[in-house]
N, C-alpha and C positions, 0 to 999 in steps of 0.2 A: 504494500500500500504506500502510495507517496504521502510527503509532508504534509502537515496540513499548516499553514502561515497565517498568519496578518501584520501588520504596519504601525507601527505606533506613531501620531505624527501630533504635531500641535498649528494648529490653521485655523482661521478668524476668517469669520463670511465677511469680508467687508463691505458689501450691501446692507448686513444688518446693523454692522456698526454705523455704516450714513443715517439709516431709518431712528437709530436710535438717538445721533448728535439733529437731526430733523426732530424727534418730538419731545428732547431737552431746548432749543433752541424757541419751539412754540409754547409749552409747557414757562419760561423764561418770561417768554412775552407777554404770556396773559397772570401770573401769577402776583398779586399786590406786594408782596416782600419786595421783588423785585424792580419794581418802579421805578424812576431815577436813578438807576445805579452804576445805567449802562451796562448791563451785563450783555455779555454777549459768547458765543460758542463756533468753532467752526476749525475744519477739517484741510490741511493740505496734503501733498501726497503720502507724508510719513508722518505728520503732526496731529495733534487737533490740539486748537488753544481756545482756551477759557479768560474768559478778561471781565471784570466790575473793578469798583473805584473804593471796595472795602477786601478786607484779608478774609473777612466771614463768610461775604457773600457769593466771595469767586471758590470759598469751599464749599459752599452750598450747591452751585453749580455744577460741579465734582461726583457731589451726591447723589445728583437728579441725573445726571449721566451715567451713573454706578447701577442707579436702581434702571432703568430705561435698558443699561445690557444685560440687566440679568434677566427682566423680563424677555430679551431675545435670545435667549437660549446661551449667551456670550460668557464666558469665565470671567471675574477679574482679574484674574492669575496673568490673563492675555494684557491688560494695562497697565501698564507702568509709569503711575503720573510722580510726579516732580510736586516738591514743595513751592507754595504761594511767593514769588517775586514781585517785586516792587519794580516799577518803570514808569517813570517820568509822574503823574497821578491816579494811576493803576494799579490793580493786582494783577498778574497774571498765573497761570498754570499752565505747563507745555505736558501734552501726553502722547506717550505712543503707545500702539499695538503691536504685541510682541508676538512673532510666526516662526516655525522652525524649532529644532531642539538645534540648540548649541552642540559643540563638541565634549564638551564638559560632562553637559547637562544628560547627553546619549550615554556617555562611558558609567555615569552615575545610574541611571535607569538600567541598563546591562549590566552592572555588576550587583544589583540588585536581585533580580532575573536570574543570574550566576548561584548568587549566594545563599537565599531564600525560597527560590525557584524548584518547582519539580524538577528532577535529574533528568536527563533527552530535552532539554527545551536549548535549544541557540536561539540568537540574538545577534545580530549584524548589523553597524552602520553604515547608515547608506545616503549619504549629504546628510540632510535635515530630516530622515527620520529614521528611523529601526525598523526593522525586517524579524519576528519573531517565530521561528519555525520549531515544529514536533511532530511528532510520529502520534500522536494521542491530542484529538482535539479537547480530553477534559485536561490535560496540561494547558492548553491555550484560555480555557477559559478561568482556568484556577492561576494563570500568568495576569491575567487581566485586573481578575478580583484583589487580588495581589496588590495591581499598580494603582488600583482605586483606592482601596486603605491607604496608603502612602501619603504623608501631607509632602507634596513635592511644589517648588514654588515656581511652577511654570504647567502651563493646561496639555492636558491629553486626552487626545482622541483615539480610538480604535478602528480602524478602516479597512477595506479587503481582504475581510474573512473568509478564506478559502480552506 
């Protein structure tokens, strides 16, 4: 019988994260706290920034974009925002969305797999994600359950279960 595999990869729909800086940015607009404050929200190709004219409010911002990704299905494990900056009579926050497993971050999940793991299961990297194969698909799915316990500080998904 051959292997049976799947992928461990960590990838961000970035359509959801627009829809979700789209209904932080209207939620912003209509909300009375926010009123004068200028707040405002918005997305460049690797950024998204957060700007009001208090350190509270451009956290609260934060907030309302926090809960907005998790209502789409999105980790926060995948954002990496940045402490409140000051610029010229502004706050700002710069954040980005983090895709891919690091080199690190893979050897660290494989020796996990390794260590802890049913015996017959490999692990192989491969760019940005891992390739986890065995002979026994209840090893694949007792690999998985495995990586879901694990508080590991970057998101995972399981893909191409064959």
């Amino acid at each position: 019988m051959a292997d049976s595999s799947f992928d461990i990869v960590s990838k961000v729909e970035m359509q959801e994260v627009d829809n979700a800086i789209n209904q932080t940015s209207r939620e912003i607009a209509t909300r009375y706290d926010f009123k004068n404050v200028g707040a405002t929200i918005g997305r460049t190709a690797e950024k998204i920034e957060m700007k009001a004219n208090g350190e509270e409010r451009v956290k609260a911002i934060l907030d309302v974009l926090q809960t907005k990704l998790i209502n789409r299905g999105i980790s926060l494990k995948a954002l990496d925002a940045g402490e409140p900056q000051l610029s010229g009579k502004e706050y700002k926050i710069f954040a980005t969305i983090q895709e891919g497993i690091s080199q690190d971050n893979a050897k660290k999940v494989s020796k996990i797999i390794r260590d802890e793991g049913p015996k017959g299961v490999k692990a192989q990297i491969q760019g940005e994600e891992l390739r986890v194969s065995s002979k026994s698909r209840d090893d694949l799915q007792e690999v998985q359950a495995l990586l879901k316990g694990k508080d590991l500080d970057f998101a995972l998904q399981f893909v191409n279960y064959r």
